[in-house]
DSSP file (Angstrom, degrees, kcal/mol; ACC not computed):
  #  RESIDUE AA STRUCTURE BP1 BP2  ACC     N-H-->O    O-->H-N    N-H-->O    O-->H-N    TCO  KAPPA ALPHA  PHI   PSI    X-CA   Y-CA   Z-CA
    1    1 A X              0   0    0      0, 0.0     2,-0.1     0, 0.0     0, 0.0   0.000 360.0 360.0 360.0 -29.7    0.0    0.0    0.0
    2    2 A X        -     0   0    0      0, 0.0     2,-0.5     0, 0.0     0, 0.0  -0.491 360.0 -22.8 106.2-171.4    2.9    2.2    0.1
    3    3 A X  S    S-     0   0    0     -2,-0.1    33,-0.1    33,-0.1    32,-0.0  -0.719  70.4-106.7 -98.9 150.3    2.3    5.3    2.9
    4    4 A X        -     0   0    0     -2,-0.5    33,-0.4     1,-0.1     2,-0.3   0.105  25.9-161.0 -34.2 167.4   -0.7    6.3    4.0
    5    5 A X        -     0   0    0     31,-0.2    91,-1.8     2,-0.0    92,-1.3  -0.908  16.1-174.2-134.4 126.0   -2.0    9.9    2.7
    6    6 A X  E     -ab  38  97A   0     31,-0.7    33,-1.2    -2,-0.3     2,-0.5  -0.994  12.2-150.3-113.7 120.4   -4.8   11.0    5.1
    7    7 A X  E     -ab  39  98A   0     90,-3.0    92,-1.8    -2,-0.4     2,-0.5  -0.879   3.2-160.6-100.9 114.0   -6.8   14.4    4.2
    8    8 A X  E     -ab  40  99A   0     31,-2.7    33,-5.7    -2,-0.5     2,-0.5  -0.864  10.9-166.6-100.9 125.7   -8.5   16.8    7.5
    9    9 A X  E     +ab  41 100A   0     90,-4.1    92,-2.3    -2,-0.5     2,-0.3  -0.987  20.7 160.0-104.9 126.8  -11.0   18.7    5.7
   10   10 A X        -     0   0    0     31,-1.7     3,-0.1    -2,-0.5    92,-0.1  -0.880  47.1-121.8-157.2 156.6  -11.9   21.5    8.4
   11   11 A X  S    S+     0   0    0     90,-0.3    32,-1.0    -2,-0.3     2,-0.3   0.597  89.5   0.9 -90.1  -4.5  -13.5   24.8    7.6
   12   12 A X        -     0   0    0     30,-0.2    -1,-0.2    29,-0.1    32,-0.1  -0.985  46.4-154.3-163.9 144.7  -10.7   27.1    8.9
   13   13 A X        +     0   0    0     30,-0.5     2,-0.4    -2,-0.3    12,-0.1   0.422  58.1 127.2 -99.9  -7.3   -7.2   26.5   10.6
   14   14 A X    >   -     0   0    0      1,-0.2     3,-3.9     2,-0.1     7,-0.2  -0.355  59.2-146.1 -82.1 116.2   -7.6   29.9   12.3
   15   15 A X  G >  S+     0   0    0     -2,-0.4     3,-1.9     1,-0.3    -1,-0.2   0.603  93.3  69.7 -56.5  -4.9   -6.9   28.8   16.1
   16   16 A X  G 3  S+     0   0    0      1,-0.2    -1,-0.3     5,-0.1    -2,-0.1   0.740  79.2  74.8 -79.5  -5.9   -9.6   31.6   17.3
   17   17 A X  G <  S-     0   0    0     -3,-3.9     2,-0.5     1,-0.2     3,-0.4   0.374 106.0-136.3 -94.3   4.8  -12.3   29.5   15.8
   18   18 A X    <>  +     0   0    0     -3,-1.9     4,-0.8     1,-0.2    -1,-0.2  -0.776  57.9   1.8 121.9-142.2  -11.5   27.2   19.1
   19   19 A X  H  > S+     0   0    0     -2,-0.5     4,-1.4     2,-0.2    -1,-0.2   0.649 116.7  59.4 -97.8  -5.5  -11.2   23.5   19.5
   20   20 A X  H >> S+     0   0    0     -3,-0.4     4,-1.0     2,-0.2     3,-0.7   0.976 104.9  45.7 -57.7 -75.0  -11.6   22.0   15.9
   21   21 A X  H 3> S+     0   0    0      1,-0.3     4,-1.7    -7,-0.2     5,-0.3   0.829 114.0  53.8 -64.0 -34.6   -8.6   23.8   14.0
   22   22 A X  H 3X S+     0   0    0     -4,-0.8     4,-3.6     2,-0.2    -1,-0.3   0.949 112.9  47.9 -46.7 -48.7   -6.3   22.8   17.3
   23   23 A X  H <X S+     0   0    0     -4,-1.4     4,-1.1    -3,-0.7     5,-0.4   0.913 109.4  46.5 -37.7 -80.3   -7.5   19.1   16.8
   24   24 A X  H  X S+     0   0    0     -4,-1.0     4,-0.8     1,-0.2    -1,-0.3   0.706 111.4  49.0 -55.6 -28.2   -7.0   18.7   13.5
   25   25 A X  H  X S+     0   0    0     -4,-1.7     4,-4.6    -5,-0.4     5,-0.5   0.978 117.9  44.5 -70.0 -46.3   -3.4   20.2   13.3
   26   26 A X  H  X S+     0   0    0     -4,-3.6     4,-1.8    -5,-0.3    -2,-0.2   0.831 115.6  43.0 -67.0 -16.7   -2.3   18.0   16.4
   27   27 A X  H  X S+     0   0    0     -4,-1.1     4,-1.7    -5,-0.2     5,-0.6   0.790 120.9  47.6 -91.0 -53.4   -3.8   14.9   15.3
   28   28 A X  H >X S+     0   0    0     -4,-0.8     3,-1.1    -5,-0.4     4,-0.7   0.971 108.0  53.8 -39.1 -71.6   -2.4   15.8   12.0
   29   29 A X  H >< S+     0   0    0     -4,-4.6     3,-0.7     1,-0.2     4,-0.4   0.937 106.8  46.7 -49.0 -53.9    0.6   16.5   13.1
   30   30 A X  H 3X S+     0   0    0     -4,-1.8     4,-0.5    -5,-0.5    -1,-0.2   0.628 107.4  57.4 -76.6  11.1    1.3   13.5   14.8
   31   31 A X  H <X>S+     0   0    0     -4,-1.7     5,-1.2    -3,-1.1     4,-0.9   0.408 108.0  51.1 -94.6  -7.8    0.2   11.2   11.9
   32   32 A X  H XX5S+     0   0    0     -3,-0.7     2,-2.6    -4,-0.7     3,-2.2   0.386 108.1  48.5 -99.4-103.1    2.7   13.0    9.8
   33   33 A X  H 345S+     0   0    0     28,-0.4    -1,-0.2    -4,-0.4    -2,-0.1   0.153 105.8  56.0 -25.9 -28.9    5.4   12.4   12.3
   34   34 A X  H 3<5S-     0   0    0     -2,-2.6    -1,-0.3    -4,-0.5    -2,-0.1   0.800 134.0 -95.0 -70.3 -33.6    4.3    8.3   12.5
   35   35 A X  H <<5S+     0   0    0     -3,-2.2    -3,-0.1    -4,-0.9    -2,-0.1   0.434  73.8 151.6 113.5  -6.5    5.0    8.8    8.5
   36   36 A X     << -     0   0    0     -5,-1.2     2,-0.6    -4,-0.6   -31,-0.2  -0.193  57.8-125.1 -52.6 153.9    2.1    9.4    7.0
   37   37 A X        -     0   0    0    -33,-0.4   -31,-0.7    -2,-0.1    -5,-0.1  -0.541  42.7-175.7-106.4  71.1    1.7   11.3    4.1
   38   38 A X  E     -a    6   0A   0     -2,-0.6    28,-1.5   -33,-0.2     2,-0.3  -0.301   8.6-174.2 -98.8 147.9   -1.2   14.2    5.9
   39   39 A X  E     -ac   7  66A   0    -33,-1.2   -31,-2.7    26,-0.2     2,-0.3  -0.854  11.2-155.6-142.7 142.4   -2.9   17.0    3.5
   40   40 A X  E     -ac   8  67A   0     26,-1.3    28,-3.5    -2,-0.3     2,-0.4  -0.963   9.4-163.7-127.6 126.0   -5.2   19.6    5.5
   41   41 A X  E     +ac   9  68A   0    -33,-5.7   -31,-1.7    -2,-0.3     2,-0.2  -0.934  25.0 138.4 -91.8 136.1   -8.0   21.4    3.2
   42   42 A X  E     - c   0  69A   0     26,-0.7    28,-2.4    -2,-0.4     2,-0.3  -0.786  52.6 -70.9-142.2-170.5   -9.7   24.5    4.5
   43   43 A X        -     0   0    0    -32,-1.0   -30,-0.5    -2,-0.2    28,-0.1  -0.875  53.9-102.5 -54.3 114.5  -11.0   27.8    3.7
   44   44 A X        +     0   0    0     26,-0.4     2,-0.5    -2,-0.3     3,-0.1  -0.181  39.8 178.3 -10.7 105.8   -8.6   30.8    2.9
   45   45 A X     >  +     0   0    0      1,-0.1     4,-1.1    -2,-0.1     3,-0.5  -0.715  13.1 163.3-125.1  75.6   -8.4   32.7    5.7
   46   46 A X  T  4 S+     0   0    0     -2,-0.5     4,-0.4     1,-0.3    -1,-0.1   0.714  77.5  53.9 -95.0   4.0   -6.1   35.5    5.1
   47   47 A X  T  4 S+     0   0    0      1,-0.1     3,-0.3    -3,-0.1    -1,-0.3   0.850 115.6  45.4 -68.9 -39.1   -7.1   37.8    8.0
   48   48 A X  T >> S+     0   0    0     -3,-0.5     3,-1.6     1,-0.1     4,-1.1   0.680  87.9 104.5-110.8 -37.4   -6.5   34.8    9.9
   49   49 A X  H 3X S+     0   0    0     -4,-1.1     4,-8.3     1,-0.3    -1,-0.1   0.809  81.7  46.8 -24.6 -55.6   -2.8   33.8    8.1
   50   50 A X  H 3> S+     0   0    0     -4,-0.4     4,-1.9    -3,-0.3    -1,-0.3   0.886 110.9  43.9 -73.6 -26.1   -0.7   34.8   10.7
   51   51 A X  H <> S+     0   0    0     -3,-1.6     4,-1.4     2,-0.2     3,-0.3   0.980 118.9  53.1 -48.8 -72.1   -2.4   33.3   14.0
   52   52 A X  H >X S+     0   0    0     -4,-1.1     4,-2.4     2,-0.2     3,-1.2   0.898 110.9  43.6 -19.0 -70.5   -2.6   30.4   11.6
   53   53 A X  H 3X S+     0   0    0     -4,-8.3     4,-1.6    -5,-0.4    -2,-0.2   0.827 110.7  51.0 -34.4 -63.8    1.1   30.7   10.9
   54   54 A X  H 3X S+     0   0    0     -4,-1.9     4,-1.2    -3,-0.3    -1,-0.3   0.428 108.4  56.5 -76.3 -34.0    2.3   31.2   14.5
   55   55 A X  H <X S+     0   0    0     -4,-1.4     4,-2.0    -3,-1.2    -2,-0.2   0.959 105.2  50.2 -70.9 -69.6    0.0   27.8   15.4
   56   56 A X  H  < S+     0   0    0     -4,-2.4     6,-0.5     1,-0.2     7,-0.3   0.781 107.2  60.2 -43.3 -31.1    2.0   25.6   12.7
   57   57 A X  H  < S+     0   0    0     -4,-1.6    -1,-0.2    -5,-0.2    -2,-0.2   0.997 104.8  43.7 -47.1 -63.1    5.0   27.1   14.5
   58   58 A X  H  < S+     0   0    0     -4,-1.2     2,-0.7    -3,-0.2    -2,-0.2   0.808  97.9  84.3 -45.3 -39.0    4.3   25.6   18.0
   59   59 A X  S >< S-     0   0    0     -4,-2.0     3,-1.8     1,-0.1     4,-0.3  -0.588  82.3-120.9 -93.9 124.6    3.4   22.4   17.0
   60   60 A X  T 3  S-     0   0    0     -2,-0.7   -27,-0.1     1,-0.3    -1,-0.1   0.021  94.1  -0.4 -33.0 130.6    6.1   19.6   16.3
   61   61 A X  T 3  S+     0   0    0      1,-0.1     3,-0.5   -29,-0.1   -28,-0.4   0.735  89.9 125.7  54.9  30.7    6.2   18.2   12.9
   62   62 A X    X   +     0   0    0     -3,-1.8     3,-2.5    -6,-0.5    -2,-0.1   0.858  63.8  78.2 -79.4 -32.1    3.1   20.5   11.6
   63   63 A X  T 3  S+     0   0    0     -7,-0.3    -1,-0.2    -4,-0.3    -3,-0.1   0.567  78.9  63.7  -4.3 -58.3    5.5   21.4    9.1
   64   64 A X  T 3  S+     0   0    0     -3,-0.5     2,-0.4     2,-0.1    -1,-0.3   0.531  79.7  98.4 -63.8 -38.8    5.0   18.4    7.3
   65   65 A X    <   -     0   0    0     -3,-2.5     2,-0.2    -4,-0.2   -26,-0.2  -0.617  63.6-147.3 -49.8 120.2    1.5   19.0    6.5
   66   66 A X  E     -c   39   0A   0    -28,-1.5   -26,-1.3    -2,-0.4     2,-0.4  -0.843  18.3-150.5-105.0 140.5    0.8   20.4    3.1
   67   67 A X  E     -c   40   0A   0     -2,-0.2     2,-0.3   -28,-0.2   -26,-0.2  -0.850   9.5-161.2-112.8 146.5   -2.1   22.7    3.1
   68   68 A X  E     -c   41   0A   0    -28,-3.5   -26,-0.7    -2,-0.4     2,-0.3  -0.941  16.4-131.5-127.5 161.1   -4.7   23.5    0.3
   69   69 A X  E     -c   42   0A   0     -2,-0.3     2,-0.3   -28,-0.2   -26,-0.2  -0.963   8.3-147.4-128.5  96.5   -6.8   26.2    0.1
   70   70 A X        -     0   0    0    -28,-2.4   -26,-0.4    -2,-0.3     2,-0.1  -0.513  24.0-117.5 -74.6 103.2  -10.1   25.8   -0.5
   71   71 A X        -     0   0    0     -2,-0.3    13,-1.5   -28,-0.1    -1,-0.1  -0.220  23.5-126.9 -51.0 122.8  -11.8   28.9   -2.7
   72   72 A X        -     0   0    0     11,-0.1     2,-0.4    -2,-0.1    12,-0.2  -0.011  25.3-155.3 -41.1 158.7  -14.6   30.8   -1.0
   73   73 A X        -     0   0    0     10,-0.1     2,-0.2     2,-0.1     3,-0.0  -0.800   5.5-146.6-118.6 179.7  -18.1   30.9   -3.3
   74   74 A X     >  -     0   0    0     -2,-0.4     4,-0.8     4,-0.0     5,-0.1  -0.837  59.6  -4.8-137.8 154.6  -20.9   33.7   -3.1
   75   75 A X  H >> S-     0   0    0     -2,-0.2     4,-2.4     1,-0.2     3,-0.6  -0.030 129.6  -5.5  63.7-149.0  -24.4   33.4   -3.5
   76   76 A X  H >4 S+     0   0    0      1,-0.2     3,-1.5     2,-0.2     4,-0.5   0.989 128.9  70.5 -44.7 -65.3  -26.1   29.7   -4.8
   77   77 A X  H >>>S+     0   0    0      1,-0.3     4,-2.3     2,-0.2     3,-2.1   0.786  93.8  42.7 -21.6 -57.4  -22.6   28.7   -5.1
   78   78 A X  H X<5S+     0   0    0     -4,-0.8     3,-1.2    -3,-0.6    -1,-0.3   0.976 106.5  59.9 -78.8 -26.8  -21.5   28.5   -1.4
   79   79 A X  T <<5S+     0   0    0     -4,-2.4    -1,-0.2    -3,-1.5    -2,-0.2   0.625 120.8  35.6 -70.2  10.5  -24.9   26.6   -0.1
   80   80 A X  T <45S-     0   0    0     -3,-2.1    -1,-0.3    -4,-0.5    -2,-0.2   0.365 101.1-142.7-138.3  -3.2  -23.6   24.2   -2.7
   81   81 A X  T <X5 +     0   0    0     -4,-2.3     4,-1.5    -3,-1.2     5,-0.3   0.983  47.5 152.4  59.3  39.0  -19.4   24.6   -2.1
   82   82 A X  H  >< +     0   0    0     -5,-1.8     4,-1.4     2,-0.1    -1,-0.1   0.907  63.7  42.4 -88.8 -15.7  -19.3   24.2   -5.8
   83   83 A X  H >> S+     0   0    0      1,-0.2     3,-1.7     2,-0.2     4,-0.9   0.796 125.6  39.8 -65.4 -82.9  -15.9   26.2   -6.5
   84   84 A X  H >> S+     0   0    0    -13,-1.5     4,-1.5     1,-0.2     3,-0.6   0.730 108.9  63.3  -8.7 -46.6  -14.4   24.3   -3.2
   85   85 A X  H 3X S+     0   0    0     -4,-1.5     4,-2.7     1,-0.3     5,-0.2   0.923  97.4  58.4 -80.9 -35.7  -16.3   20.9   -4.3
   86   86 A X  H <X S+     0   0    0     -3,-1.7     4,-1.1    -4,-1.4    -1,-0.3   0.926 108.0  42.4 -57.1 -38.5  -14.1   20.9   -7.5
   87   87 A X  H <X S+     0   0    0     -4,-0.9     4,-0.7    -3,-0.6    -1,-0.2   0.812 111.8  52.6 -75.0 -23.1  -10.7   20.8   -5.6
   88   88 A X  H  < S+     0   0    0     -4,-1.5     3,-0.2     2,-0.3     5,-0.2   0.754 102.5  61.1 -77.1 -34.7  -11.8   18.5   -3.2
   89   89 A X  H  < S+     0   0    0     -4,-2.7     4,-0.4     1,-0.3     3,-0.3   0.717 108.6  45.9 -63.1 -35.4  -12.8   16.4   -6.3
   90   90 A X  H  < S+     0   0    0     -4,-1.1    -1,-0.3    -5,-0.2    -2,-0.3   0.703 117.0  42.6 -62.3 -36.9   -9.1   16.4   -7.2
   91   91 A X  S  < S+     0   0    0     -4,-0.7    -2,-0.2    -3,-0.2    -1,-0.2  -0.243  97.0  63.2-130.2  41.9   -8.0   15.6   -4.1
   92   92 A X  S >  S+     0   0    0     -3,-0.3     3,-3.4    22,-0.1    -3,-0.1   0.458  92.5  67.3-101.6 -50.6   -9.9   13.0   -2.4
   93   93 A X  T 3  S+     0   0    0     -4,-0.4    -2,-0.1     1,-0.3    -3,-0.1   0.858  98.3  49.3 -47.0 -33.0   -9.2   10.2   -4.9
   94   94 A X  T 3  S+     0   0    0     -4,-0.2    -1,-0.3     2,-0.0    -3,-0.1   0.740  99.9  83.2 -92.2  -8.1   -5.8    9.9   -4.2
   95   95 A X    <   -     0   0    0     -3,-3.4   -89,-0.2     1,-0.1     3,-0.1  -0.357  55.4-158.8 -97.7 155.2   -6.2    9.7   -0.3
   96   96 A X  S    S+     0   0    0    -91,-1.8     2,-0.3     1,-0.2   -90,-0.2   0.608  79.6  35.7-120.8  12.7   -7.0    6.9    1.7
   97   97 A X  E     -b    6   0A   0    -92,-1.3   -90,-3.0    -5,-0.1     2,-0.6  -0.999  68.5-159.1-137.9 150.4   -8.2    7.9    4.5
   98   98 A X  E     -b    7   0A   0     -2,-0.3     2,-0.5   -92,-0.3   -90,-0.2  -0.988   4.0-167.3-121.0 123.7  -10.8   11.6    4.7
   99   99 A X  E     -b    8   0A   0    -92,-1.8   -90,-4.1    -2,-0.6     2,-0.8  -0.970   4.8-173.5-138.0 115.3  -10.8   12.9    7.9
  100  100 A X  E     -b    9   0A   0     -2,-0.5     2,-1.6   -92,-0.1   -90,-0.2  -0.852  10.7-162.8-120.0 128.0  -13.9   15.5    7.7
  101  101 A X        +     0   0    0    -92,-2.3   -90,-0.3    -2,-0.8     2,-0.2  -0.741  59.0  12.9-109.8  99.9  -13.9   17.6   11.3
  102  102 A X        -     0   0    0     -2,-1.6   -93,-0.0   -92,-0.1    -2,-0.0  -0.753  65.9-132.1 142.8-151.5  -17.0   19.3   12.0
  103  103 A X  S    S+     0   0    0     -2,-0.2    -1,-0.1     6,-0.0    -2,-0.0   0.425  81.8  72.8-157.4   3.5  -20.9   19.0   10.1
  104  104 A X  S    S+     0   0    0      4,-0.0     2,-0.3     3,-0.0    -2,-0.0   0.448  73.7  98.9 -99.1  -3.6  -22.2   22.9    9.3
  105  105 A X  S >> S-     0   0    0      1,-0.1     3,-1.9     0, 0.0     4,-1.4  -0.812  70.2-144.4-101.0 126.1  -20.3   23.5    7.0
  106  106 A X  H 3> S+     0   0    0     -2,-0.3     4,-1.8     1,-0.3     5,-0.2   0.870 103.2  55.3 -58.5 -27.4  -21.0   23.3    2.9
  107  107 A X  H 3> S+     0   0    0      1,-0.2     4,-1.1     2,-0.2    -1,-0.3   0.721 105.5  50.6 -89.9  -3.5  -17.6   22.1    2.3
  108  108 A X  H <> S+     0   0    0     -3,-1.9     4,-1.0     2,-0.2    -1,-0.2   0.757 108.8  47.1 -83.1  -9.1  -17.9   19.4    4.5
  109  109 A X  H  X S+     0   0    0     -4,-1.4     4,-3.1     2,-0.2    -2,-0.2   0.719 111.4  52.9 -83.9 -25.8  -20.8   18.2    3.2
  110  110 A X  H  X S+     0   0    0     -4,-1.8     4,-3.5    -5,-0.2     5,-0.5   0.942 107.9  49.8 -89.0 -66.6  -19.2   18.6   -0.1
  111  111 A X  H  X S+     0   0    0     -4,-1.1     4,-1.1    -5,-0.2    -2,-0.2   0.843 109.7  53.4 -20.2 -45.5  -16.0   16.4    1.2
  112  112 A X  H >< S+     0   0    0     -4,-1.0     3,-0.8     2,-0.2    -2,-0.2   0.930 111.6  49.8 -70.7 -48.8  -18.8   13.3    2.6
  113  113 A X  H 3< S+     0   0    0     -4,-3.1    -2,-0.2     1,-0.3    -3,-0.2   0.914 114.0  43.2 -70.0 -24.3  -20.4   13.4   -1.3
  114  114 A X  H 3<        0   0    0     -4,-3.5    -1,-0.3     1,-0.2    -3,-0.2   0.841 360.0 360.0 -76.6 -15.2  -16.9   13.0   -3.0
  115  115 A X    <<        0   0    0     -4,-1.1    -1,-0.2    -3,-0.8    -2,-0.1   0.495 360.0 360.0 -64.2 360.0  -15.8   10.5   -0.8
């Protein structure tokens, strides 16, 4: 099977939004340290960037994570994540495990139907 590649889809990394975006970078982070191959998708958040930034500092081996950045939509679009649902559509196949953290969100809902 080769190494794993694991995906956290989360709607934000920005640590003010609480105990999700902590989760997923530490859980993250220590599956990339085991040797996993870990991918985080979210929403852009560039108010957010540097708190973001400054989180991946603290934590051991977040480094390792490669992040994508899931484009906002407006209107019809976001109650359906379709700009988002297209990158996620690229990047689900190749993973083998989908790690989708929260349930309120259109891009997670968009993350369950491509998996």
């Amino acid at each position: 099977m080769g190494q794993l590649k694991i995906l956290h889809v989360i709607t934000t990394l920005d640590p003010r939004a609480g105990g999700p975006p902590a989760v997923a970078l530490r859980l993250g982070s220590a599956q990339a340290a085991a040797g996993c191959e870990v991918h985080v998708a979210s929403y852009h958040a560039p108010d957010a960037q540097r708190e973001i930034d400054a989180e991946f500092n603290r934590i051991p081996h977040s480094g390792l994570i490669r992040q994508h950045y899931l484009p906002h939509s407006t209107g019809i679009r976001k109650l359906w994540a379709s700009t988002a649902r297209r990158t996620l559509a690229a990047l689900i196949p190749s993973m083998h495990v989908v790690h989708i953290h929260g349930v309120w969100d259109s891009i997670l809902k968009a993350a369950a139907d491509v998996s």
